[in-house]
Structures are given as structure tokens and as C-alpha cells.
Biotite code that builds the C-alpha atoms (Angstrom):
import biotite.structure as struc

atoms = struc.array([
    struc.Atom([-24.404, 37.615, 36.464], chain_id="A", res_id=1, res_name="UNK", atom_name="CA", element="C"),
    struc.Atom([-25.575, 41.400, 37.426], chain_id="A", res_id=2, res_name="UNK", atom_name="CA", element="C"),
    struc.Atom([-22.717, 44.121, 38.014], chain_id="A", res_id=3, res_name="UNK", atom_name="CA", element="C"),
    struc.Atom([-23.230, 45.595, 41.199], chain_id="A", res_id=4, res_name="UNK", atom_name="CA", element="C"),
    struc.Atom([-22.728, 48.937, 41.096], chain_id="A", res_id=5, res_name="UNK", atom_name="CA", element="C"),
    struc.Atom([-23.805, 49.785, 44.421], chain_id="A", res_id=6, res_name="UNK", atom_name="CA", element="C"),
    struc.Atom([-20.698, 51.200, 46.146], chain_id="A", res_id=7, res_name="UNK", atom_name="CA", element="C"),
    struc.Atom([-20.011, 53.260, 42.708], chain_id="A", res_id=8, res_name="UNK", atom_name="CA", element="C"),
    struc.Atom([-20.763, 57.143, 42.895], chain_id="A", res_id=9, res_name="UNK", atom_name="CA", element="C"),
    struc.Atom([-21.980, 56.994, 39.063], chain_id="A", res_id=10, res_name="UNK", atom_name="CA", element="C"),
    struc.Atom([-22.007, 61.029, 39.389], chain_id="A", res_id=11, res_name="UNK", atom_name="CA", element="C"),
    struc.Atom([-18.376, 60.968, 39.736], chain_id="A", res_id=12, res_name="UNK", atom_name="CA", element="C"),
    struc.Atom([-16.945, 57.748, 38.452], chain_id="A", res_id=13, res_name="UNK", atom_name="CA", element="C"),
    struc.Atom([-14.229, 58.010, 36.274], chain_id="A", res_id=14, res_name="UNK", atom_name="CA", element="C"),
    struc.Atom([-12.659, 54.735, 34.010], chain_id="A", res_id=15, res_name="UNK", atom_name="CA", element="C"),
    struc.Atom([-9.159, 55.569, 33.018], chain_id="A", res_id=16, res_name="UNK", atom_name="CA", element="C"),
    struc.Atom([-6.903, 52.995, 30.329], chain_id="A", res_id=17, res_name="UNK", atom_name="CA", element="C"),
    struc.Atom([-3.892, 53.815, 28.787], chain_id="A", res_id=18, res_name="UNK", atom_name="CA", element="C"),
    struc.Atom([-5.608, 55.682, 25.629], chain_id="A", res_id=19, res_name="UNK", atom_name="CA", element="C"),
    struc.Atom([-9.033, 56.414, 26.912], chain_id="A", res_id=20, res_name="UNK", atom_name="CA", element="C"),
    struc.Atom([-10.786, 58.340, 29.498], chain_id="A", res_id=21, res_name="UNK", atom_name="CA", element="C"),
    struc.Atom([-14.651, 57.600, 30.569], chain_id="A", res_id=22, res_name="UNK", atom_name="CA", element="C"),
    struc.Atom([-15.886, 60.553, 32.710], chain_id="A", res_id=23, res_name="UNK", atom_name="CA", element="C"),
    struc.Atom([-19.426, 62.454, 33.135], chain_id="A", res_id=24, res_name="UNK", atom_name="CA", element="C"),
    struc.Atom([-19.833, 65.268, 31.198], chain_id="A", res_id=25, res_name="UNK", atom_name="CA", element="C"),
    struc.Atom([-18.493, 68.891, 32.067], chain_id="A", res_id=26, res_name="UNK", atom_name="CA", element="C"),
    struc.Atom([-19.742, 72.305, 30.845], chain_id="A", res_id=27, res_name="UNK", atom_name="CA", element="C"),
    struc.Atom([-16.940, 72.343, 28.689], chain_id="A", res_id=28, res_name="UNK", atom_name="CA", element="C"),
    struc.Atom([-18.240, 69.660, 26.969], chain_id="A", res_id=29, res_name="UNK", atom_name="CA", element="C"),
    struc.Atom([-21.471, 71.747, 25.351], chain_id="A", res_id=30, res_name="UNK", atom_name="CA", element="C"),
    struc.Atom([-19.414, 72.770, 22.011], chain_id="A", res_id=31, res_name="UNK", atom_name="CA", element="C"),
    struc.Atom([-18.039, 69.014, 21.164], chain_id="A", res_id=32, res_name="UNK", atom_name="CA", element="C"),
    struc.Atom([-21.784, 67.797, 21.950], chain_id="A", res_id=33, res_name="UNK", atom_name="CA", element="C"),
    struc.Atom([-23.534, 70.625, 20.101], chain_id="A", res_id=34, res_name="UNK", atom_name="CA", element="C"),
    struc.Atom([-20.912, 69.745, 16.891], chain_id="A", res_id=35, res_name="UNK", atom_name="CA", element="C"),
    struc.Atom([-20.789, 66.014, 17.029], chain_id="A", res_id=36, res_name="UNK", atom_name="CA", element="C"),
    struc.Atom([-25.661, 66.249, 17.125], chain_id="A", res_id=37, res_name="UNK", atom_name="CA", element="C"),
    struc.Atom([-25.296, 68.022, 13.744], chain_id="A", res_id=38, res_name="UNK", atom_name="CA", element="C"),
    struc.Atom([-23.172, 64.878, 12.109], chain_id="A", res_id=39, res_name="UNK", atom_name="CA", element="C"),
    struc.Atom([-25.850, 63.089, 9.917], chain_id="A", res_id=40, res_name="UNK", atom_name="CA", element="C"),
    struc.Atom([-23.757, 59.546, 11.305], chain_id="A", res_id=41, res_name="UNK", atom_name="CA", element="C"),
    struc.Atom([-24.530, 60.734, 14.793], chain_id="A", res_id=42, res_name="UNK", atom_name="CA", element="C"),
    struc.Atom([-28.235, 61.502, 13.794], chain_id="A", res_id=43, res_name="UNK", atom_name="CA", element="C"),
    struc.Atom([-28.357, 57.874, 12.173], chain_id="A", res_id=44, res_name="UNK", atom_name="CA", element="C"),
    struc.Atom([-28.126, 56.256, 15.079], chain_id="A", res_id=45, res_name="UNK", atom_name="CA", element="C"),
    struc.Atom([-29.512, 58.787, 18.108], chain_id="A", res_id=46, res_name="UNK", atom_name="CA", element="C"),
    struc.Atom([-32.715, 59.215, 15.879], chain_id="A", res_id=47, res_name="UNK", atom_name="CA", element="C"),
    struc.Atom([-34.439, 60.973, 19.256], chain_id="A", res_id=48, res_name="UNK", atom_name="CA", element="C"),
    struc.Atom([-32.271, 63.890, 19.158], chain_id="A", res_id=49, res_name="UNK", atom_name="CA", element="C"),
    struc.Atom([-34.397, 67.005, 18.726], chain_id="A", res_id=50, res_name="UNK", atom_name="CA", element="C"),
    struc.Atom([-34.300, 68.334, 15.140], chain_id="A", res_id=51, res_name="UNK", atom_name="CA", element="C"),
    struc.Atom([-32.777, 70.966, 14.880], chain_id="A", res_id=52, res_name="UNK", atom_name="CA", element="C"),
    struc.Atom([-30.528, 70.136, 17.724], chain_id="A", res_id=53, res_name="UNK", atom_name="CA", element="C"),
    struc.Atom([-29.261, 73.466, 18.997], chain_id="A", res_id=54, res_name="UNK", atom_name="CA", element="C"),
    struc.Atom([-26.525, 74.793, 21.474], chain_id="A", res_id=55, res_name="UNK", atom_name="CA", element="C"),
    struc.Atom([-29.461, 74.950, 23.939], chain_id="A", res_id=56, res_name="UNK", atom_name="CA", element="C"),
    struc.Atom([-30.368, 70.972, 23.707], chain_id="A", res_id=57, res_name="UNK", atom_name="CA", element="C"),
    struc.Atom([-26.482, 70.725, 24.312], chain_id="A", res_id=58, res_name="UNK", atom_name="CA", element="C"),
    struc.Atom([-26.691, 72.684, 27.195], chain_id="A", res_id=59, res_name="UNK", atom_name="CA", element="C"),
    struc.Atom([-29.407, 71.032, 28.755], chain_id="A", res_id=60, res_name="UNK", atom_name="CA", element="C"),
    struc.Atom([-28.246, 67.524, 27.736], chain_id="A", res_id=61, res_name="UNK", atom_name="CA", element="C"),
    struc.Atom([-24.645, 68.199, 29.144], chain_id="A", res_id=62, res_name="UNK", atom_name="CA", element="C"),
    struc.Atom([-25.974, 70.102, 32.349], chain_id="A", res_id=63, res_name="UNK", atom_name="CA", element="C"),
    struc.Atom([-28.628, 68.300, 33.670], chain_id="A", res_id=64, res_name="UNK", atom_name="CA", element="C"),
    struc.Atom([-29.605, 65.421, 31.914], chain_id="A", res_id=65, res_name="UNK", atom_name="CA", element="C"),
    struc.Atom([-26.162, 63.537, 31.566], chain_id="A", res_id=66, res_name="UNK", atom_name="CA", element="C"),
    struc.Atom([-25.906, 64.349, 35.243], chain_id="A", res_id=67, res_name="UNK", atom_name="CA", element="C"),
    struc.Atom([-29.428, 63.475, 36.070], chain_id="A", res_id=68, res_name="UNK", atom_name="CA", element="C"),
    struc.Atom([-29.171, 59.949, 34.853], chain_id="A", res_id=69, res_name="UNK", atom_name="CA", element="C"),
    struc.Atom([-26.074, 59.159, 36.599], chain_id="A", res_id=70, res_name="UNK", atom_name="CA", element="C"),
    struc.Atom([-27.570, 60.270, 39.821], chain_id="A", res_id=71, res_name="UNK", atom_name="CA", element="C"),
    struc.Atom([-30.773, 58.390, 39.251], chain_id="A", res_id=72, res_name="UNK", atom_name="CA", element="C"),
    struc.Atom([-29.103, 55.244, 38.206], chain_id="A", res_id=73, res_name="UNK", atom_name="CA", element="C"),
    struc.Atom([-30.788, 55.170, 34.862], chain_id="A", res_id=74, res_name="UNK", atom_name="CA", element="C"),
    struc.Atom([-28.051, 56.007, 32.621], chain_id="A", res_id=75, res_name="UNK", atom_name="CA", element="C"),
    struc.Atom([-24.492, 56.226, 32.008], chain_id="A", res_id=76, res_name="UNK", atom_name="CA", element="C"),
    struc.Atom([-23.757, 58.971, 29.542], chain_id="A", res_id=77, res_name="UNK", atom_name="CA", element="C"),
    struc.Atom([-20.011, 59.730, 29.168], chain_id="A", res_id=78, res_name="UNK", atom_name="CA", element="C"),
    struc.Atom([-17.807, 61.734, 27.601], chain_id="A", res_id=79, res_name="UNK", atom_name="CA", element="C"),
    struc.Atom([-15.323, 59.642, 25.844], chain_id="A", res_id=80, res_name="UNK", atom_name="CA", element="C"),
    struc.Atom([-11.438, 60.867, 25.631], chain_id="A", res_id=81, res_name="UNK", atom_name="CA", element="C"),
    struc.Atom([-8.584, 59.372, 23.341], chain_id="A", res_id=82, res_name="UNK", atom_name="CA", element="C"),
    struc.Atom([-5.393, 60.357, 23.682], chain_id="A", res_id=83, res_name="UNK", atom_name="CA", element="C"),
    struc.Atom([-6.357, 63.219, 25.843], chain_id="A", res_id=84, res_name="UNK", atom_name="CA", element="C"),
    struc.Atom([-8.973, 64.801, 23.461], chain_id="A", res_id=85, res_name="UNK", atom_name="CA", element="C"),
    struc.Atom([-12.848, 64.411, 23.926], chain_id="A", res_id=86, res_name="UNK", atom_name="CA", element="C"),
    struc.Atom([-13.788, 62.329, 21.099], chain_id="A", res_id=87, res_name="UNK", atom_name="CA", element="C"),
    struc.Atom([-17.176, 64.109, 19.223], chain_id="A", res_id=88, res_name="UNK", atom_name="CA", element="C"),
])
């Protein structure tokens, strides 16, 4: 069975549980996403992150294409909170 995700506003959705918080990416999001690309674990299994992933890639990644593929229906990046800090 499909999930129809027709009425959702995937710019804006948020999922909310007890411990964790699902919500797009914000520009204060660029320092945990720059940090948590230069983890060889996170390398390991993203292997088409740019080498060397820089501040700007984070930029870009957590400006416009994060956003881009939520608007476009193609993707559903999120920024993942736990206990009210954004897990990197």
C-alpha cells in the first residue's frame, strides 16, 4: 500500500515523539552538517558527498537542496533531534 502524502506540505512538515523531532533543515543547521560530513562513519555510508566536503557544500546542502527536495517531492532530508539537540 502507497502513503499518500498529498495533503502534506513536505516543506514544512514536522514529526514530533516524545524523544525525537523530524523537521527540514534550518540555517542553523550548516555547523552540525558541515561537522557530522567530516566523520569517516558518515562518509562510509553517504559515499557521494563531495571530498573535501566544506562549510560551503553545507551551506548549499542545508539551504537549497534539503529544501529543494522537499518541495519537489523527491526527497525527505531531515534534521533529526533527540532530546532537544540536533543529532550530527
Amino acid at each position: 500500500m502507497a502513503l499518500d502524502l498529498i495533503a502534506v506540505d513536505l516543506t514544512t512538515e514536522v514529526v514530533r515523539t516524545a524523544r525525537l523531532v523530524l523537521r527540514p533543515f534550518r540555517p542553523d543547521d550548516v555547523d552540525t552538517v558541515f561537522r557530522a560530513c567530516q566523520d569517516p562513519e558518515h562518509r562510509r555510508w553517504m559515499p557521494n558527498l563531495p571530498e573535501p566536503y566544506t562549510r560551503a557544500d553545507a551551506v548549499e546542502f542545508v539551504t537549497r537542496s534539503a529544501a529543494r527536495g522537499r518541495a519537489e517531492g523527491t526527497a525527505l532530508d531531515t534534521a533529526v533531534e533527540a532530546d532537544g539537540e540536533v543529532v550530527g
